[in-house]
C-alpha positions as CSV (number, residue, x, y, z in Angstrom):
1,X,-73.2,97.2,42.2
2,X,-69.6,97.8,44.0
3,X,-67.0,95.4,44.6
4,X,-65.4,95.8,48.0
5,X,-62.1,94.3,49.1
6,X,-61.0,93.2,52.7
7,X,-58.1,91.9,53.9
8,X,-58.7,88.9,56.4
9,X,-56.4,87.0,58.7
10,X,-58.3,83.6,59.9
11,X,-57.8,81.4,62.9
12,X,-59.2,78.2,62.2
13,X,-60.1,75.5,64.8
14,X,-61.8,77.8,66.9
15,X,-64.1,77.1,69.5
16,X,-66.9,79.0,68.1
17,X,-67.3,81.5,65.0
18,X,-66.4,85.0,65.4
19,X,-66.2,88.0,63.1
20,X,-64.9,90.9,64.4
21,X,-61.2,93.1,65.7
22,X,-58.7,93.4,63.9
23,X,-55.3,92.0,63.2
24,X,-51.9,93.8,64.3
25,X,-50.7,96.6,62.2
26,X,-52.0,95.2,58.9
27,X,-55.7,96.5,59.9
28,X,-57.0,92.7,58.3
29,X,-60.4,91.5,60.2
30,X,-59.9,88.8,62.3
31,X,-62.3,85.8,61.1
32,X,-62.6,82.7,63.5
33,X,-64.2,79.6,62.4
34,X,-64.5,75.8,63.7
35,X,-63.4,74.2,60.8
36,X,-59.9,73.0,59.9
37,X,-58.2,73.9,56.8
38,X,-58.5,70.3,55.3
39,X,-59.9,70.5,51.6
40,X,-61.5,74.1,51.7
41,X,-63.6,73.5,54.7
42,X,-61.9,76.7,56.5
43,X,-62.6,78.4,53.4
44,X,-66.5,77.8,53.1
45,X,-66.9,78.5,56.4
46,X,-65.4,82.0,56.8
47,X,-67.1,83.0,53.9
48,X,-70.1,82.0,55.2
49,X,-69.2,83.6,58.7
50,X,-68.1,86.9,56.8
51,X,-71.2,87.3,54.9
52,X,-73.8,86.9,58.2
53,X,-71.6,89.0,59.7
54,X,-71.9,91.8,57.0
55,X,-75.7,91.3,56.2
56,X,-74.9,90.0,53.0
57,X,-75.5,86.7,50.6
58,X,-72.5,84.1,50.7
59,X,-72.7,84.4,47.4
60,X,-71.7,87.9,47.1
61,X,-68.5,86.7,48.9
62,X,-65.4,85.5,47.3
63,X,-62.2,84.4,47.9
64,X,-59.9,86.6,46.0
65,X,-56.6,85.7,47.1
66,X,-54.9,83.8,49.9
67,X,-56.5,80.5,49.1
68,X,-53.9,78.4,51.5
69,X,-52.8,81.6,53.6
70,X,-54.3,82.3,57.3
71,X,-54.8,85.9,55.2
72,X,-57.1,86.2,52.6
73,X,-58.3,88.9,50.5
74,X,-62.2,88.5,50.0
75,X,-64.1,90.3,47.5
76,X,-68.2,91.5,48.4
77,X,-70.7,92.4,45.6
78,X,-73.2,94.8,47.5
79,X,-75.7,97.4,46.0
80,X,-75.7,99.6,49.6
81,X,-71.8,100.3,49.8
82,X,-72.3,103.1,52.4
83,X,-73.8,100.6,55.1
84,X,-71.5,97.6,53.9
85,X,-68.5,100.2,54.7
86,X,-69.9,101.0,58.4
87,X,-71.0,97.9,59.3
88,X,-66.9,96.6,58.3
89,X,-65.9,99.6,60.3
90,X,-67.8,98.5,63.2
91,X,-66.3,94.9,63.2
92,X,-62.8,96.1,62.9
93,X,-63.6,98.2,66.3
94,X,-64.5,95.3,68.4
């Protein structure tokens, strides 16, 4: 099993969820969610909108760092690293 790392940058109190683009120079994947970032809530929820997004379980997801930053470092368990890397590749394009 591989551990991945990804840099995130979140914009809470969206409209709708969205994975997918990126975030200026720093390359991060921009995450939006509908929650606010009262008592985690933001938190749960961009896990959960990163891992349907990458075709993964939310709890191979995990907040690694940035707990009460708008960037985050999450960390992704997966057994198929190859497609986990494309599919993160193809997010960043869009």
């Amino acid at each position: 099993m591989a551990t991945f790392r990804i840099t995130i940058r979140v914009k809470p109190g969206s409209s709708q969820a969205r994975v997918g683009g990126s975030y200026g120079d720093t390359g991060a994947l921009l995450v939006s969610v509908h929650a606010q970032p009262v008592d985690g809530g933001a938190n749960s929820a961009v896990i959960a909108a990163v891992a349907s997004a990458l075709g993964v379980h939310k709890a191979d997801v995990e907040l690694a760092g940035g707990h009460t930053s708008r960037t985050k470092i999450l960390a992704i368990e997966t057994n198929d690293a190859d497609s986990l890397q494309l599919r993160l590749e193809e997010l960043l394009k869009l």
